[in-house]
mmCIF file of the C-alpha atoms, coordinates in Angstrom:
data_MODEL
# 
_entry.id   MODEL 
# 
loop_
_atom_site.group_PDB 
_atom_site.id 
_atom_site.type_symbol 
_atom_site.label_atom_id 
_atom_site.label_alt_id 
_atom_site.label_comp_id 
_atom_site.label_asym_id 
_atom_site.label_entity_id 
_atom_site.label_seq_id 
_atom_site.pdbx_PDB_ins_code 
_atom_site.Cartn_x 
_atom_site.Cartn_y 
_atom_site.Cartn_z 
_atom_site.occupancy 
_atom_site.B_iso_or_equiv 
_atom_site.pdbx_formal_charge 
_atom_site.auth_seq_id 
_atom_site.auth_comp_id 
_atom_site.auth_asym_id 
_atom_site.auth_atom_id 
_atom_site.pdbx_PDB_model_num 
ATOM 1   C CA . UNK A 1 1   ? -26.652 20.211 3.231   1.00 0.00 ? 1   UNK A CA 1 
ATOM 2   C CA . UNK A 1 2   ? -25.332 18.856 -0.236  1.00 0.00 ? 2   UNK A CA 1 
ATOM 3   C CA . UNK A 1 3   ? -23.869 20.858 -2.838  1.00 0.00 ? 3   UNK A CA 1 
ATOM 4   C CA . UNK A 1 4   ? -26.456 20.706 -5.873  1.00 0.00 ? 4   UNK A CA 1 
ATOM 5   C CA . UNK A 1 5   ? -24.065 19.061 -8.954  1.00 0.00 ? 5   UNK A CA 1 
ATOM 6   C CA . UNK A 1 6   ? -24.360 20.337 -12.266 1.00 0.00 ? 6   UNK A CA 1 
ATOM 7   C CA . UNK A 1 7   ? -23.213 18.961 -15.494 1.00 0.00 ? 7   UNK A CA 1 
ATOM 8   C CA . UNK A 1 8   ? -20.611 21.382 -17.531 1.00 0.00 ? 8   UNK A CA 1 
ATOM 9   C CA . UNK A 1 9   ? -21.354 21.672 -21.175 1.00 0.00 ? 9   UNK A CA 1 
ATOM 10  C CA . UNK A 1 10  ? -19.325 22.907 -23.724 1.00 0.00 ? 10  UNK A CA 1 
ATOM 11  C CA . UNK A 1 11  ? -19.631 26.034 -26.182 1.00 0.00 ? 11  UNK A CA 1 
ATOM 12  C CA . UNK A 1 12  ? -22.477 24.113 -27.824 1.00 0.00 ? 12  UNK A CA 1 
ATOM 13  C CA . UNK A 1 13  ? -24.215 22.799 -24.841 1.00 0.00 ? 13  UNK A CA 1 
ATOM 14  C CA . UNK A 1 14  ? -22.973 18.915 -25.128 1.00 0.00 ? 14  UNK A CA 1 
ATOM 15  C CA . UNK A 1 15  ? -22.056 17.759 -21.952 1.00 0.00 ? 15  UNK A CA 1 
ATOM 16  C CA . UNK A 1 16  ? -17.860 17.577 -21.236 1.00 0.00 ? 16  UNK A CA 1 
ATOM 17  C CA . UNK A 1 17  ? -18.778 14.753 -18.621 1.00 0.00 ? 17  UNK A CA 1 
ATOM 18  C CA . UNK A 1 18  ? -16.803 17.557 -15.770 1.00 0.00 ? 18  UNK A CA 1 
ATOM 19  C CA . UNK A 1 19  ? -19.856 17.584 -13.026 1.00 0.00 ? 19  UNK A CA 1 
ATOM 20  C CA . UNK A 1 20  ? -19.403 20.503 -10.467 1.00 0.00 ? 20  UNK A CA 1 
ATOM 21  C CA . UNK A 1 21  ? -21.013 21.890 -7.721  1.00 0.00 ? 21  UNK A CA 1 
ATOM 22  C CA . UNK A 1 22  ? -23.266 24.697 -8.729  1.00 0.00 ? 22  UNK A CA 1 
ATOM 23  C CA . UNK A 1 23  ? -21.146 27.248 -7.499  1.00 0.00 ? 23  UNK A CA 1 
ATOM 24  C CA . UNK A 1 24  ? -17.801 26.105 -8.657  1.00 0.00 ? 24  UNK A CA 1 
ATOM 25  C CA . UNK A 1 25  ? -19.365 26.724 -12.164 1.00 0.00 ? 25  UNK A CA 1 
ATOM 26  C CA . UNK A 1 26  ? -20.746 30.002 -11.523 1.00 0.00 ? 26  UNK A CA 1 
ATOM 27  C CA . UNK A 1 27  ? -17.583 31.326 -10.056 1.00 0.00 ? 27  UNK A CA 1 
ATOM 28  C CA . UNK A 1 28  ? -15.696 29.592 -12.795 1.00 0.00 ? 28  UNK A CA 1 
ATOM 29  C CA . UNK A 1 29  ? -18.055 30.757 -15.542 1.00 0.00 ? 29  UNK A CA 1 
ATOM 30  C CA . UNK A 1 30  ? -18.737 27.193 -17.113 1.00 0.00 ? 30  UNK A CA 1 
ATOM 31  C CA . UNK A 1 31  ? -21.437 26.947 -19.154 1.00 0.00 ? 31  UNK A CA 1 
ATOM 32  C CA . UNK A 1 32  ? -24.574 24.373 -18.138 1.00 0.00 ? 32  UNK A CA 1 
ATOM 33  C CA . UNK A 1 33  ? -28.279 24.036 -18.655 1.00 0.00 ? 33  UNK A CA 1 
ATOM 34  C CA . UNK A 1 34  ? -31.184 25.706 -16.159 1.00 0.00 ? 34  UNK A CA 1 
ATOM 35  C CA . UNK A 1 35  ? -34.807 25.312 -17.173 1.00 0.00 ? 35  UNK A CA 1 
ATOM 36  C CA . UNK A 1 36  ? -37.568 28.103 -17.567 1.00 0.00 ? 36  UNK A CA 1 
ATOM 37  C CA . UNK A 1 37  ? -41.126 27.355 -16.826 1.00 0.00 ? 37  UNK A CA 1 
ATOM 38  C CA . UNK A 1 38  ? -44.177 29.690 -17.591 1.00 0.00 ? 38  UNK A CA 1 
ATOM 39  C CA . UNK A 1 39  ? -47.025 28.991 -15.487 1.00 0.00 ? 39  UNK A CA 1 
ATOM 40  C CA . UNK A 1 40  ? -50.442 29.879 -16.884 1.00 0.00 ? 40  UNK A CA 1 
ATOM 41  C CA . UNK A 1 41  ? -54.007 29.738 -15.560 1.00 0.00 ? 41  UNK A CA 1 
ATOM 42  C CA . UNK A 1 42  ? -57.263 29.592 -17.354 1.00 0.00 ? 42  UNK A CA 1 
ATOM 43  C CA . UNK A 1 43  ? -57.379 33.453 -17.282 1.00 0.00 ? 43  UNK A CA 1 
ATOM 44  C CA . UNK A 1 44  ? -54.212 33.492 -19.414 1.00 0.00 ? 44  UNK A CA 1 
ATOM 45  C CA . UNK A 1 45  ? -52.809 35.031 -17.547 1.00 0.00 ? 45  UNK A CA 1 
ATOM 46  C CA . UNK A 1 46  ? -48.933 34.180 -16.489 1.00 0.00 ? 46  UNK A CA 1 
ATOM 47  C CA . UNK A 1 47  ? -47.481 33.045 -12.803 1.00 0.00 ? 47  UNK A CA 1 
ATOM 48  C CA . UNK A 1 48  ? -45.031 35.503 -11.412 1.00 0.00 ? 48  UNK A CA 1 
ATOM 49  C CA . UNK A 1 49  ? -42.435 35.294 -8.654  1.00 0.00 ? 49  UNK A CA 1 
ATOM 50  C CA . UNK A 1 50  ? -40.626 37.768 -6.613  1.00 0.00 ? 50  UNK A CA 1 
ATOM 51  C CA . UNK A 1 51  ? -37.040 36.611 -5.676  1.00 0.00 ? 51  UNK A CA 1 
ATOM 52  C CA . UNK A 1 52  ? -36.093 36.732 -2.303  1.00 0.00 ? 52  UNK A CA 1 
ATOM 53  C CA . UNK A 1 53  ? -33.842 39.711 -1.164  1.00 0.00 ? 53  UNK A CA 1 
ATOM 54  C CA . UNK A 1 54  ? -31.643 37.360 -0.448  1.00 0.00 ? 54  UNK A CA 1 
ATOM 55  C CA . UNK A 1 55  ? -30.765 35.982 -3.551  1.00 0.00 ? 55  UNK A CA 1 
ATOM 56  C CA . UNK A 1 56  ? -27.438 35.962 -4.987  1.00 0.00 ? 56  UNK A CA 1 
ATOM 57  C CA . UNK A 1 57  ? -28.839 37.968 -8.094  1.00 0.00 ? 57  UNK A CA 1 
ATOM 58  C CA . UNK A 1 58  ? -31.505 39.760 -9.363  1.00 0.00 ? 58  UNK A CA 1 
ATOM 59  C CA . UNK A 1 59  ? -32.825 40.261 -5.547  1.00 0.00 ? 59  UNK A CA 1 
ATOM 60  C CA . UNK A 1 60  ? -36.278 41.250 -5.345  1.00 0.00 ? 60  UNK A CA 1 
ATOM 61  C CA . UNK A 1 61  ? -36.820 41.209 -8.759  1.00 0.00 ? 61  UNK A CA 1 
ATOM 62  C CA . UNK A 1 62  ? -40.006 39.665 -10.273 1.00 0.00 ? 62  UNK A CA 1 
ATOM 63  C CA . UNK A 1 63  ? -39.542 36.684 -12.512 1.00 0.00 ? 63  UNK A CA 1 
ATOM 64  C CA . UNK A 1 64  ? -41.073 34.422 -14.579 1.00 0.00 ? 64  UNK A CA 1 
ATOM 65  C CA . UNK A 1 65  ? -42.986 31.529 -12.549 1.00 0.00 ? 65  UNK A CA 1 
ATOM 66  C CA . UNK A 1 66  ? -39.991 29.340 -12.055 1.00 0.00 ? 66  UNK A CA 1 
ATOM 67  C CA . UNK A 1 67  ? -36.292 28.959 -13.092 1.00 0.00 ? 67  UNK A CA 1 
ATOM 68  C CA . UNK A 1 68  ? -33.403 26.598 -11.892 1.00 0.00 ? 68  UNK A CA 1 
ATOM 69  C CA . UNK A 1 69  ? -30.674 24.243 -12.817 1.00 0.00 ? 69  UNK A CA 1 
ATOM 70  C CA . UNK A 1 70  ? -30.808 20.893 -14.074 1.00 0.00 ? 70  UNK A CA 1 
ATOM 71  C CA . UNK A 1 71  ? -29.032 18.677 -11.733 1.00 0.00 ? 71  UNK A CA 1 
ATOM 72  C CA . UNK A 1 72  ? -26.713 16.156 -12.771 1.00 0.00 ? 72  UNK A CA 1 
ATOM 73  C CA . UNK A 1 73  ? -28.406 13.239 -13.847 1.00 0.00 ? 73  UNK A CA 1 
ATOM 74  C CA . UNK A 1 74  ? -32.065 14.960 -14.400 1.00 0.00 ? 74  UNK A CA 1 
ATOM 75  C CA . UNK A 1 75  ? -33.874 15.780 -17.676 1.00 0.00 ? 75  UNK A CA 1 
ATOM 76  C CA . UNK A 1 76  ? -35.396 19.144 -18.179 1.00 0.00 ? 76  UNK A CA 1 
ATOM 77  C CA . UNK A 1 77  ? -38.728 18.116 -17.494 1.00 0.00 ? 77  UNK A CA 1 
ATOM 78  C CA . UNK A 1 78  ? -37.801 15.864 -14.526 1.00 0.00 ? 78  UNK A CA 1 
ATOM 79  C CA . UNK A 1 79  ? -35.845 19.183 -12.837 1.00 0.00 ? 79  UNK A CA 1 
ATOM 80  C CA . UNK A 1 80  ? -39.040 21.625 -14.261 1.00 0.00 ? 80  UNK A CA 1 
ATOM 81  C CA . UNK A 1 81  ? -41.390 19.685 -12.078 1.00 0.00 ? 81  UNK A CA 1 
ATOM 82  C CA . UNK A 1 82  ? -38.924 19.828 -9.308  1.00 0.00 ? 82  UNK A CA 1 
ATOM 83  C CA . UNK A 1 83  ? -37.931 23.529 -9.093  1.00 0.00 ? 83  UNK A CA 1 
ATOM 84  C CA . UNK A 1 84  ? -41.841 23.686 -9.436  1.00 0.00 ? 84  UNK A CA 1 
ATOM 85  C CA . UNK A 1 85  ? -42.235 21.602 -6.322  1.00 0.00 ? 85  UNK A CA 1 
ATOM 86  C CA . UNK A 1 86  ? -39.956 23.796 -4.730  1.00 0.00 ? 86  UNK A CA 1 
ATOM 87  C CA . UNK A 1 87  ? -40.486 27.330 -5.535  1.00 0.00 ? 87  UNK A CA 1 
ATOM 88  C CA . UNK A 1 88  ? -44.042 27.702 -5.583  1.00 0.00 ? 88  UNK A CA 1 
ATOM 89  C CA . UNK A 1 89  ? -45.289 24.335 -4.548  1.00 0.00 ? 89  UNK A CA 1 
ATOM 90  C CA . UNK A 1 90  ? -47.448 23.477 -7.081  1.00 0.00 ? 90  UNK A CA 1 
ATOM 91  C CA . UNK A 1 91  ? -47.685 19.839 -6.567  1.00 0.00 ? 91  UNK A CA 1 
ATOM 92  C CA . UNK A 1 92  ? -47.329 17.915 -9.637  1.00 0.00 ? 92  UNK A CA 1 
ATOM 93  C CA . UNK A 1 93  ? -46.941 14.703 -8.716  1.00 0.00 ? 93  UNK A CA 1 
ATOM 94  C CA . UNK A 1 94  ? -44.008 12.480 -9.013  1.00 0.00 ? 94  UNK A CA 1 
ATOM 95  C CA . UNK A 1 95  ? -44.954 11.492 -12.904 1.00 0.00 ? 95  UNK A CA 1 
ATOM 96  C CA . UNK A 1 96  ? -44.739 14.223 -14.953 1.00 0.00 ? 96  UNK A CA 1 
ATOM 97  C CA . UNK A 1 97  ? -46.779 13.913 -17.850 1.00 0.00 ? 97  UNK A CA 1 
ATOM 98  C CA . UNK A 1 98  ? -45.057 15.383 -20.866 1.00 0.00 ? 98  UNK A CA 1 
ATOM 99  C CA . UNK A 1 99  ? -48.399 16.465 -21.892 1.00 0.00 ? 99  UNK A CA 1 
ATOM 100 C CA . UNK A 1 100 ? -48.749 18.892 -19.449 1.00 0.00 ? 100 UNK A CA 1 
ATOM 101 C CA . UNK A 1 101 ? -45.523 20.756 -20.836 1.00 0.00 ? 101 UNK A CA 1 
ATOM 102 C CA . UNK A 1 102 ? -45.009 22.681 -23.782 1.00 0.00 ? 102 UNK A CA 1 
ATOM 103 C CA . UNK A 1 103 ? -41.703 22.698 -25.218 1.00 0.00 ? 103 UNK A CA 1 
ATOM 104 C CA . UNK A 1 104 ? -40.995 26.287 -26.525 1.00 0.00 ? 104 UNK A CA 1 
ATOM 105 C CA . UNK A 1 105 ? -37.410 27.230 -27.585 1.00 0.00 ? 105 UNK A CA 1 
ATOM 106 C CA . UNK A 1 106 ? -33.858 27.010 -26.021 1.00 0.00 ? 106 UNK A CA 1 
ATOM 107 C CA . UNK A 1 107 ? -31.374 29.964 -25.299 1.00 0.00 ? 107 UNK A CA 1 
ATOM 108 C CA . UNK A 1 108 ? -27.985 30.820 -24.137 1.00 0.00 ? 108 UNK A CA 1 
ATOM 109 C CA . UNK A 1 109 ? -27.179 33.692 -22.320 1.00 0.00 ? 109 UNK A CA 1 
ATOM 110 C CA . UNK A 1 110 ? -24.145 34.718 -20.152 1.00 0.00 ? 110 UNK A CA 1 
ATOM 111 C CA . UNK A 1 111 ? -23.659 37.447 -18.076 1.00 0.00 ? 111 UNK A CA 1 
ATOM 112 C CA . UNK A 1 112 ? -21.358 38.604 -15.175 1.00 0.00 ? 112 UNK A CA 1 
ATOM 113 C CA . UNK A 1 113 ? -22.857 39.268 -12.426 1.00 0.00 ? 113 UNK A CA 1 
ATOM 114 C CA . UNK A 1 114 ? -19.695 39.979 -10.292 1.00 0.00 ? 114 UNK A CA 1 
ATOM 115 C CA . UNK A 1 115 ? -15.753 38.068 -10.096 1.00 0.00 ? 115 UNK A CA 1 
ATOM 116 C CA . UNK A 1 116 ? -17.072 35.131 -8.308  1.00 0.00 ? 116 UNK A CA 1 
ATOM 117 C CA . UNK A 1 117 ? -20.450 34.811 -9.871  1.00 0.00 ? 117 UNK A CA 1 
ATOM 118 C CA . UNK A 1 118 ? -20.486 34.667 -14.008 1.00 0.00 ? 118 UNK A CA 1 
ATOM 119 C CA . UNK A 1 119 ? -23.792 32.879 -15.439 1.00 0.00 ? 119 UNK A CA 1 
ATOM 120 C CA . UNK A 1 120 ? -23.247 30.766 -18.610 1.00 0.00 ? 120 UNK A CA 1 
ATOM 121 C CA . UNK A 1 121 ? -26.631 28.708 -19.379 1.00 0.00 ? 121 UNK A CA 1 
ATOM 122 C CA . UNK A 1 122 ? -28.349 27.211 -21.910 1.00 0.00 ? 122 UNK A CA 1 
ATOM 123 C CA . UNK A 1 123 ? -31.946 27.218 -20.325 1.00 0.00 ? 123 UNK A CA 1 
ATOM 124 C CA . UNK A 1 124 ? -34.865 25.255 -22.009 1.00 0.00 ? 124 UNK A CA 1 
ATOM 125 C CA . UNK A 1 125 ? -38.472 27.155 -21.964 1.00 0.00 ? 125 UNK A CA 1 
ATOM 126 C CA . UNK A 1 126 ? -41.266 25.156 -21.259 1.00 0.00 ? 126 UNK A CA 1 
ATOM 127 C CA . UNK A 1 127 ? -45.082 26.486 -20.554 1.00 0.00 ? 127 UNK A CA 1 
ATOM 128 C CA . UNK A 1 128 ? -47.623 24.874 -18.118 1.00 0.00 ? 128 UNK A CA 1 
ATOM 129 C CA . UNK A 1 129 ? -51.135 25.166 -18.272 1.00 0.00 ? 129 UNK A CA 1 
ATOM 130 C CA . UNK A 1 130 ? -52.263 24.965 -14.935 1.00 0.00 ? 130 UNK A CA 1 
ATOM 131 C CA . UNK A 1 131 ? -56.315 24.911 -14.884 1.00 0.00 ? 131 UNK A CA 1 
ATOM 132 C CA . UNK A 1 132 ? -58.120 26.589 -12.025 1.00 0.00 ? 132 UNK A CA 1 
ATOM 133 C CA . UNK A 1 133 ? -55.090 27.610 -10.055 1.00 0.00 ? 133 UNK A CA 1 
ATOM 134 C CA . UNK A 1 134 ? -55.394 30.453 -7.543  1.00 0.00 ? 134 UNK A CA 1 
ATOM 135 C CA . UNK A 1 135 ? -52.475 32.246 -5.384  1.00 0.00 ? 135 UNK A CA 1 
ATOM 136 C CA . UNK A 1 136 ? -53.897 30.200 -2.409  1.00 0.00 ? 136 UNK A CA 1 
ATOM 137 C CA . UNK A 1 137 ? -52.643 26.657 -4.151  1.00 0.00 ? 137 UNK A CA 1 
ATOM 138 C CA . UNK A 1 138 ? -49.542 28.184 -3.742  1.00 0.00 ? 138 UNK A CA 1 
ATOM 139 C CA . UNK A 1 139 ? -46.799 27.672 -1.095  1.00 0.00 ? 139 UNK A CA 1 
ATOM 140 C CA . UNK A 1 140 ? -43.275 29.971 -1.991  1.00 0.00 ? 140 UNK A CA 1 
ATOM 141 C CA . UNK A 1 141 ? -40.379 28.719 -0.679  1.00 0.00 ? 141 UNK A CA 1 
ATOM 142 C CA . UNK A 1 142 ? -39.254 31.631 1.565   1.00 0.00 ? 142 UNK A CA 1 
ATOM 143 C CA . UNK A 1 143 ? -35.866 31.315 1.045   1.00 0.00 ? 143 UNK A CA 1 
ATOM 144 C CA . UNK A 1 144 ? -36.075 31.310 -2.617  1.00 0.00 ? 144 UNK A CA 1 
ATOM 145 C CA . UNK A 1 145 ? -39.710 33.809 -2.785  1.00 0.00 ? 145 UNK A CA 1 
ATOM 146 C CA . UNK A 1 146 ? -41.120 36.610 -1.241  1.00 0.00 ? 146 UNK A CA 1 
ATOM 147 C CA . UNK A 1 147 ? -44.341 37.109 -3.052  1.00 0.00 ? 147 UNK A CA 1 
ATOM 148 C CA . UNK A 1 148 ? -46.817 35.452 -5.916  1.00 0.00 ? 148 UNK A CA 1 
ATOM 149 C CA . UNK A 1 149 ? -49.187 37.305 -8.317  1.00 0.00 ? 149 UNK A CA 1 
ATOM 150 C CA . UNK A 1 150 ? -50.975 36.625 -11.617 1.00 0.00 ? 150 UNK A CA 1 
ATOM 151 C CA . UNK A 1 151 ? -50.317 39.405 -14.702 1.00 0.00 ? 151 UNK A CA 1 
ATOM 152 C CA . UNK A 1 152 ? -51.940 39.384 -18.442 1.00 0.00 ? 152 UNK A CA 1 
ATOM 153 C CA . UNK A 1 153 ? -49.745 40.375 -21.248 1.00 0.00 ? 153 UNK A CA 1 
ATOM 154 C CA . UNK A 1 154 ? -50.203 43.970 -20.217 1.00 0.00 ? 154 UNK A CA 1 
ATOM 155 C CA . UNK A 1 155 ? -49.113 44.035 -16.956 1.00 0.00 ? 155 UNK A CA 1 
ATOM 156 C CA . UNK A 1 156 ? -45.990 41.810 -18.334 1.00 0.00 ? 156 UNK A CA 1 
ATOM 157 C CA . UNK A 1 157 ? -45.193 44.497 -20.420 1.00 0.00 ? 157 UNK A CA 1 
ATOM 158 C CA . UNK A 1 158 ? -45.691 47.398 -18.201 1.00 0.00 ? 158 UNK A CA 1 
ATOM 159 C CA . UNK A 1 159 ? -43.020 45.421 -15.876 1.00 0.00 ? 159 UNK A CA 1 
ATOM 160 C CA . UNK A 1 160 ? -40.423 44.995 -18.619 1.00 0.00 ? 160 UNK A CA 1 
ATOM 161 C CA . UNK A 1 161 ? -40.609 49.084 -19.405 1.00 0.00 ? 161 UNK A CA 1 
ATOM 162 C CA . UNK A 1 162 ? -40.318 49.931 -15.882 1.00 0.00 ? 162 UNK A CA 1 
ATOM 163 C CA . UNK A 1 163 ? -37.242 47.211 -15.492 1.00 0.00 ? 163 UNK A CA 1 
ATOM 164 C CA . UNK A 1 164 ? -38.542 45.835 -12.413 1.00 0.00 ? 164 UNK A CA 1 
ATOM 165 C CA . UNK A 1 165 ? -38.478 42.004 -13.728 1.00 0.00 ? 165 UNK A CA 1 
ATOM 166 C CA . UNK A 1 166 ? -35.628 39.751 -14.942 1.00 0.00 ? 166 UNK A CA 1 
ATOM 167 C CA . UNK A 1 167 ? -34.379 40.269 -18.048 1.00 0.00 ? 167 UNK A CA 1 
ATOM 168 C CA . UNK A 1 168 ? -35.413 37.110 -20.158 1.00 0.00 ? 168 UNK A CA 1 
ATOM 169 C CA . UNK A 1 169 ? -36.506 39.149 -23.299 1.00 0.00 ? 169 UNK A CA 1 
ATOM 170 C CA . UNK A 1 170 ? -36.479 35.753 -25.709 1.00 0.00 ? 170 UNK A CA 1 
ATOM 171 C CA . UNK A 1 171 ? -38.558 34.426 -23.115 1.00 0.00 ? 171 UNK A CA 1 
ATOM 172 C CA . UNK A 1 172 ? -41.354 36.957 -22.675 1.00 0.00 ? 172 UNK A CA 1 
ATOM 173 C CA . UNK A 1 173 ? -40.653 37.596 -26.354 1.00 0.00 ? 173 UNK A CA 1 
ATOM 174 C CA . UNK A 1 174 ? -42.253 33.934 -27.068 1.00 0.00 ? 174 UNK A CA 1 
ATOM 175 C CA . UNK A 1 175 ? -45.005 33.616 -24.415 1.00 0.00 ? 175 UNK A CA 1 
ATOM 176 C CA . UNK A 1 176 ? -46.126 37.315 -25.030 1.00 0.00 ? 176 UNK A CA 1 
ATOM 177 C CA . UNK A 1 177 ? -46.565 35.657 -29.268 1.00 0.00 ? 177 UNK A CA 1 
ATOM 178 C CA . UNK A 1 178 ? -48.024 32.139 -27.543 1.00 0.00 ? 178 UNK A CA 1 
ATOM 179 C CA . UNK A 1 179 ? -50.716 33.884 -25.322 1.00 0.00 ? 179 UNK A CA 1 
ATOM 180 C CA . UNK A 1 180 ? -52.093 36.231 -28.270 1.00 0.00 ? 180 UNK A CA 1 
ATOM 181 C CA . UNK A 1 181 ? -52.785 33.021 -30.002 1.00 0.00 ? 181 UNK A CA 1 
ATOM 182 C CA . UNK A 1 182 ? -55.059 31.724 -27.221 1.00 0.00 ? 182 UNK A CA 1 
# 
């Protein structure tokens, strides 16, 4: 299997042209760009995902419908629809259509998780409406998910006080402000 290769950035998030595996960077602590997607149905209500217990971090934790590195070479919509593809196998399609996604913000965060594994990013946040998705459109990706499930803004909040969801606060944060609009 390949290594996935990731572009470094610097303090700024400009690219320093050094491309690494992914986990070079992590164990190095280099800072590079990972996306964030939202997934939301006609209920408005928002995609989650457990992680597998066999992740590196945040094991078993629920997340936000889908997050994952840019690869070398990709855009952040380009690797969007592709951790999509992957994770929850939502089929998109091979065009995206920048319609579909919402731009939202961008964020750094960096956090050690242990001595080999330090997380630098800059992720961008995008949201996808998804009209008249159910959990049975979706496939996980075993290796990467152990379990699907739909929450409104309530139940997304309930998770963050009981701590049992990724910490992404600027994330939930902004879709929490979006989804009162609609």
């Amino acid at each position: 299997m390949s290594k996935e290769l990731i572009d470094v950035l610097d303090d700024n998030g400009i690219k320093t042209g050094e491309i690494l595996p992914r986990d070079e960077i992590h164990q190095k602590g280099l800072w590079h760009r990972s996306i964030v997607v939202a997934i939301i149905n006609n209920n408005n209500e928002i995609l989650l995902q457990q992680r597998s217990k066999q992740k590196e971090k945040n094991a078993g934790m629920w997340d936000i419908s889908v997050a994952g590195h840019i690869s070398t070479g990709q855009d952040a919509l380009s690797a969007a629809a592709r951790e999509i593809n992957e994770e929850v196998s939502i089929s998109l399609g091979y065009h995206v259509d920048i319609k579909s996604f919402r731009y939202m913000f961008s964020f750094r965060t960096q956090q050690k998780y242990s001595e080999h594994y330090i997380e630098k990013q800059f992720y961008d946040f995008f949201i996808l409406r998804k009209e008249n998705l159910t959990i049975q459109d979706i496939k996980m990706q075993e290796s990467e998910v152990q379990a699907v499930k739909f929450v409104d803004i309530n139940e997304l909040e309930e998770m963050r006080n009981k701590k049992i969801i990724v910490e992404r606060d600027p994330v939930y944060d902004e879709l929490i402000h979006y989804l009162h609009r609609y």
